[in-house]
C-alpha positions in Angstrom: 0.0 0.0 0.0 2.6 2.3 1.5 4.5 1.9 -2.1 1.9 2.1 -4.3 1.4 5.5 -3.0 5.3 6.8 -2.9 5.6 5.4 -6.1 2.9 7.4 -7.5 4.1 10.6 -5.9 7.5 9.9 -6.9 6.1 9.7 -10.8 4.7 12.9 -10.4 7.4 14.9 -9.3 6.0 18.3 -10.0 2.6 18.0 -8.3 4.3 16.6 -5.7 6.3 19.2 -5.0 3.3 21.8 -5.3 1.1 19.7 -2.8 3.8 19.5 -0.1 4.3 23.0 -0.4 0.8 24.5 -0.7 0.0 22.1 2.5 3.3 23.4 4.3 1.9 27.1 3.6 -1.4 26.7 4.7 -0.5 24.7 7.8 2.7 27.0 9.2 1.8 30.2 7.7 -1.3 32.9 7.8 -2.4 33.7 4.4 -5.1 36.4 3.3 -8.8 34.6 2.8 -8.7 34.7 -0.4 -5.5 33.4 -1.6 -6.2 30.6 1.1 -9.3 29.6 -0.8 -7.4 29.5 -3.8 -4.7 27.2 -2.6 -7.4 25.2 -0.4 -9.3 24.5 -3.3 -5.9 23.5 -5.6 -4.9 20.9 -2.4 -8.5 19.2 -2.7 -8.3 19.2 -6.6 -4.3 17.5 -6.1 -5.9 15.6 -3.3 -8.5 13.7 -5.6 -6.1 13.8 -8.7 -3.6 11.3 -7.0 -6.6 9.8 -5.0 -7.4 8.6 -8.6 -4.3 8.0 -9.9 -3.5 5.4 -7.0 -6.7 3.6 -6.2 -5.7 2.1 -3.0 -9.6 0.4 -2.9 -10.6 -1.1 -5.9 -14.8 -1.7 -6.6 -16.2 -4.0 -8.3 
């Protein structure tokens, strides 16, 4: 499980990157409403891209 999910952060370098750091900003600093909207709303759309991409539950 553990490297199905490093494996597809890993293959995504990039989005990875912007993930960890738009979560390190919201969690450590204070940003203005708005712009923490924005980013909240990029962090769900990352969140369900690789939530997609690695499929830990399968349904039949």
């Amino acid at each position: 499980m553990f490297k199905k999910i490093i494996a597809a952060l890993i293959d995504k370098p990039f989005l990875t990157s912007i993930f960890v750091v738009d979560l390190a900003i919201l969690l450590l600093h204070k940003p203005p409403f708005i712009f923490s909207l924005v980013m909240m709303s990029a962090l769900i759309g990352m969140s369900m891209y690789f939530g997609q991409k690695i499929a830990l539950f399968k349904q039949p």
